[in-house]
N, C-alpha and C positions, 0 to 999 in steps of 0.2 A: 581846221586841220590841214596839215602839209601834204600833198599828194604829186607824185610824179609820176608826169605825161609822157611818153615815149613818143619823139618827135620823128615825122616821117623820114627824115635824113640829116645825119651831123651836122651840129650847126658851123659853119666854118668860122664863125666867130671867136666863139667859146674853145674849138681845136686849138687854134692860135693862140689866147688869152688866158686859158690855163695856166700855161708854163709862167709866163708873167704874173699873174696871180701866185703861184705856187711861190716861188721864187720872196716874192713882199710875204706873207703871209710865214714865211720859213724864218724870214728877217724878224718878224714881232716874234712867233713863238720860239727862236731861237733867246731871242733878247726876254724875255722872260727865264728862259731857263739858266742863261744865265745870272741872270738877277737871283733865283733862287740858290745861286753859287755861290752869291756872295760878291759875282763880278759887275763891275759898272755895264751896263748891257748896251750903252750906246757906245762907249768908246769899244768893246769888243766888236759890234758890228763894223765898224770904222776900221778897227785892226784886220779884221776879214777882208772886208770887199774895197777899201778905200784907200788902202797905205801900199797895197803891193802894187797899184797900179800909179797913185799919183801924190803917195807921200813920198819922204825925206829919203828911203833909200830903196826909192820903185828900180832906180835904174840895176839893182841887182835882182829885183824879184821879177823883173819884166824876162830877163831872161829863164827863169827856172818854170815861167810859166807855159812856155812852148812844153820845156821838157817835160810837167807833169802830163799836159795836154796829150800829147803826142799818143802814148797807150791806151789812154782813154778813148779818142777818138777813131784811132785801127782798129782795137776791138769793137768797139759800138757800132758803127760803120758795119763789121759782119753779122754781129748779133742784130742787128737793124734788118738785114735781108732775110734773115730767118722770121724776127719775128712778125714780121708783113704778111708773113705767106701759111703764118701759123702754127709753126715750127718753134718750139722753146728750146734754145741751146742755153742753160744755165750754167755750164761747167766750163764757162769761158775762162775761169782762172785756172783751171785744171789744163787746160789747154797752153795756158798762154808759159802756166811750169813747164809742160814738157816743150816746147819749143825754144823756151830758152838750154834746157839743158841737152837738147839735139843739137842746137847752134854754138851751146860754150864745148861739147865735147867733139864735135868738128875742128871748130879753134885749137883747141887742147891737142888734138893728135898731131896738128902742123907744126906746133912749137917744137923749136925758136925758129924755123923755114920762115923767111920773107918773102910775101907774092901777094901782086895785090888778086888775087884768085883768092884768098883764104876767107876774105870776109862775105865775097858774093854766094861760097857755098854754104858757109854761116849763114847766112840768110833762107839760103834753099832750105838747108835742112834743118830751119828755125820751122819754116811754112810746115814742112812736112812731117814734122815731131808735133804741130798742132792740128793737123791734118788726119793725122793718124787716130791722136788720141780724141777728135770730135766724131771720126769714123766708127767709133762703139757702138755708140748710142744710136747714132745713123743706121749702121747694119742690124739692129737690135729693134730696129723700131720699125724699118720696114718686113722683115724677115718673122719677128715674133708681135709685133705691133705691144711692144714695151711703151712705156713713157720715158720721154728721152727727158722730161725735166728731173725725173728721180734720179735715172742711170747717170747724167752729165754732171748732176749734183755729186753725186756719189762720187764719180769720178775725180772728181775735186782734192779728196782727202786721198784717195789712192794715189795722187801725183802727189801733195803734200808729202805722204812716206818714202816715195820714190827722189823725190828732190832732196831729202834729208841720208839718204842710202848711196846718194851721188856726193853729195858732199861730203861724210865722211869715209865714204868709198874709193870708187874708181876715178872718180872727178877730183878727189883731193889732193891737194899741194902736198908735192911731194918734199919740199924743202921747207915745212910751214912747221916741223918738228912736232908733228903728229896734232896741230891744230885744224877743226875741218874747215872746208871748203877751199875752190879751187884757188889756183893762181891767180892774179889779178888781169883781167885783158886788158884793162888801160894801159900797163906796163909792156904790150904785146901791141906793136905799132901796127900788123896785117890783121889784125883780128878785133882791134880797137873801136867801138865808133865814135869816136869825138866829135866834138862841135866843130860845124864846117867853118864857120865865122868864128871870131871867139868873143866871150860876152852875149852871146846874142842866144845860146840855147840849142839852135839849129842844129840839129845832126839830123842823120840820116833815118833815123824814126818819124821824126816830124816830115819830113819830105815823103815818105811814104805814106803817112795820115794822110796827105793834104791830095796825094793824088786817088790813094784809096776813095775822099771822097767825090773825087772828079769822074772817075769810073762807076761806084755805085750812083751817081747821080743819071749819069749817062744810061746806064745798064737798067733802070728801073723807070727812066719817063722815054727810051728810045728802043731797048732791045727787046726779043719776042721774050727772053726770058724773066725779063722786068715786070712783063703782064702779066706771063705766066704768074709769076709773085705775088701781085697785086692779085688776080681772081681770085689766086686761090684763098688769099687773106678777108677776103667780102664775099665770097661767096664759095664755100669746097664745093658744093651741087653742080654750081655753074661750070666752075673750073673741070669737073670731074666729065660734064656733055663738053666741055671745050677743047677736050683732046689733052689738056693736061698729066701729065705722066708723075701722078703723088710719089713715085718711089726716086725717079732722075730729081725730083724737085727736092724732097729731103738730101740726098744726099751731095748735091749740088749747095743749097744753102747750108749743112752743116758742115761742110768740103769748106765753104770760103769763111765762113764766121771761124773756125778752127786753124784756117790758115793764116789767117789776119791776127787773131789773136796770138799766135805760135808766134809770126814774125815781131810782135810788139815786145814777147819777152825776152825773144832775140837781140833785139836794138837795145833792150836796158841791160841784161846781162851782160853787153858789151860796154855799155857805154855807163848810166848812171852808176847803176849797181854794181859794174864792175868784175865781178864773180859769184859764181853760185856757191848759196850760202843756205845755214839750213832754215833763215828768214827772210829767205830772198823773196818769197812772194810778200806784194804789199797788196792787195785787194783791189789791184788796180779790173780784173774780169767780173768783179762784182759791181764796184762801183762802175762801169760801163753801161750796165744794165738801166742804172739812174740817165747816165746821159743819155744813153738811147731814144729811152722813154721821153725826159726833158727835149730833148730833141725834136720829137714828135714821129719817130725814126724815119727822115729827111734828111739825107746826108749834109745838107746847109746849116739845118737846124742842129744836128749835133755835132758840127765843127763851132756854133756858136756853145753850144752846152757844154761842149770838152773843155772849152775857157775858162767858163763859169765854174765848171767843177775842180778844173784846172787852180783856180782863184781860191775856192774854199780850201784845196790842199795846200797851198801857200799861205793864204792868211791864217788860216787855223793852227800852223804852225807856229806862226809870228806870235798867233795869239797864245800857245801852252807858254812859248818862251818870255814871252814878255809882261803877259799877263796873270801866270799860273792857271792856267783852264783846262782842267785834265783831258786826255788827248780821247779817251770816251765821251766827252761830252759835246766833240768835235765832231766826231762818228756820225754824235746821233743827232747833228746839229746837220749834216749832209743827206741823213735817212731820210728827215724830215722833208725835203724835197719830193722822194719820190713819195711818200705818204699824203702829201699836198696833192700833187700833181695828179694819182690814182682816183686821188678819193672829189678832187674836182672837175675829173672827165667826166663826170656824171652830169654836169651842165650840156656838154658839147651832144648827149645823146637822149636829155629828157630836159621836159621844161617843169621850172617848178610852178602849182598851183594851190592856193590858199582856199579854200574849201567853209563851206558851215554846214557839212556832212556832220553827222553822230556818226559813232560807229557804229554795230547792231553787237 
């Protein structure tokens, strides 16, 4: 009989080894499922992880792989401090709506005014339209001791009708002859974020990722609030004799995962996406939730999983296009990750033991 040992402390092995694991393991059961498509399952694997980086036309996927990365990585990066410390912010894509449509209707009221001032408050009031709407569940949670993974959830689809009400609303082009969503900001040089380089992906979401994880790296192995984090995440009892303050600490980590997330839809609705549309959200706050985890939520670790995931939304594309591999089976070719990943942290915190117990 199989029996699991609860080992006196994580093993650091298996913490690490997981995500590697998960990852191969995603790769077989991915290549099966597709095989049950119909599809050759090794060249699809190939089409995914192999052609965007070092087949025949990497040098255009290389760059779009910054740009998927880029949101992935600023939201997971917040959702990462939250959920260290125990704090579930699930309504990161709810967050990351309303900050993009804080920061395109900032933009929107300067037009056609040229300054380069237009896109810095864009920014602000990307942070702060994500800021706001993770402060819900934040004051709800310390105030009525709600559960903030329901309410943030929830929140989600209340931004969804509010994103769809902007776009054929007050946000929409007024010269689009009654079709919705807004004007395009690419067309809008102060309020644009383009690629700093060209060819290469870079705008100024990716620069924020990258330092987003310079500072949570800093802020969790260096400041008093980083520990705070950490105890409270291994130990609330401990946290709670350690003079830690559960309610600055909630709203402190749902303050910055909300604001990070807000800025990220910020950078696309300026930049990839262009304009808020009433499809503008892509799941990029939900899939963050995978990297984070994938990550091992270690802002190193999920600057390398924002890649990774980064990579699966490029080649899965290459692969619907090229291969016909319906774009749901790409989804759940991505899910499969964090279902690997969950379901084999059970090494990292028990040992397995083979037994010649009966049961009674």
């Amino acid at each position: 009989m199989i029996r699991l040992e609860k080992r006196p402390t994580p093993s650091r092995f298996w913490t690490w080894a997981t995500p590697i694991l998960a990852v191969l393991l995603t790769m077989v059961a991915g290549g099966l499922m597709f095989a049950a498509l119909g599809k050759n399952p090794f060249l699809a694997i190939k089409t995914i992880f192999y052609d965007p980086v070092l087949g025949e036309f990497a040098f255009y996927y290389r760059g779009q792989l910054l740009v998927k990365a880029g949101p992935l990585i600023l939201i997971a990066v917040g959702l990462a401090m939250g959920f260290k410390a125990g704090i579930w912010n699930i309504g990161a894509e709810g967050q990351y709506i309303m900050g993009a449509i804080f920061g395109a209707a900032v933009g929107l009221a300067f037009y056609p005014a040229e300054s380069w001032v237009i896109f810095p408050l864009m920014v602000l009031a990307g942070a702060v339209g994500g800021t706001l709407w993770a402060m819900i569940p934040a004051i709800l949670k310390v105030r009525f001791n709600t559960n903030e993974i329901l309410v943030s959830l929830l929140l989600v689809y209340v931004a969804e009708q509010l994103l769809a009400a902007m776009a054929l609303g007050p946000l929409r082009n007024p010269d689009a002859a009654g079709f919705p969503g807004s004007r395009n900001l690419q067309q809008y040089p102060s309020a644009s974020n383009s690629e700093l380089f060209a060819g290469t992906g870079m705008h100024w979401g990716v620069v924020a990722a990258f330092i987003a994880v310079i500072f949570a790296y800093i802020l969790l192995s260096r400041h008093l609030m980083g520990f705070h984090i950490r105890l409270a995440g291994q130990s609330p009892r401990a946290a709670r004799f350690g003079g830690v303050n559960p309610t600055a600490l909630v709203v402190f980590c749902m303050g910055a995962s909300g604001a990070l997330a807000g800025m990220a839809g910020l950078f696309e609705v300026a930049g990839p996406a262009g304009q808020i549309s009433i499809d503008f959200n892509s799941g990029y706050g939900f899939t963050a939730i995978i990297v984070a985890f994938l990550g091992r939520l270690h802002p190193i670790g999920i600057l390398l999983a924002g890649l990774l995931m980064a990579l699966t939304y490029i080649g899965g594309e290459a692969a619907q296009a090229t291969l016909q591999i319906p774009a749901a089976a790409i989804q759940a070719f991505q899910g499969m990750l964090l279902f690997f990943l969950l379901g084999l942290d059970v090494l990292a915190n028990y040992r397995i033991r083979l037994t010649r117990e009966g049961v009674a």
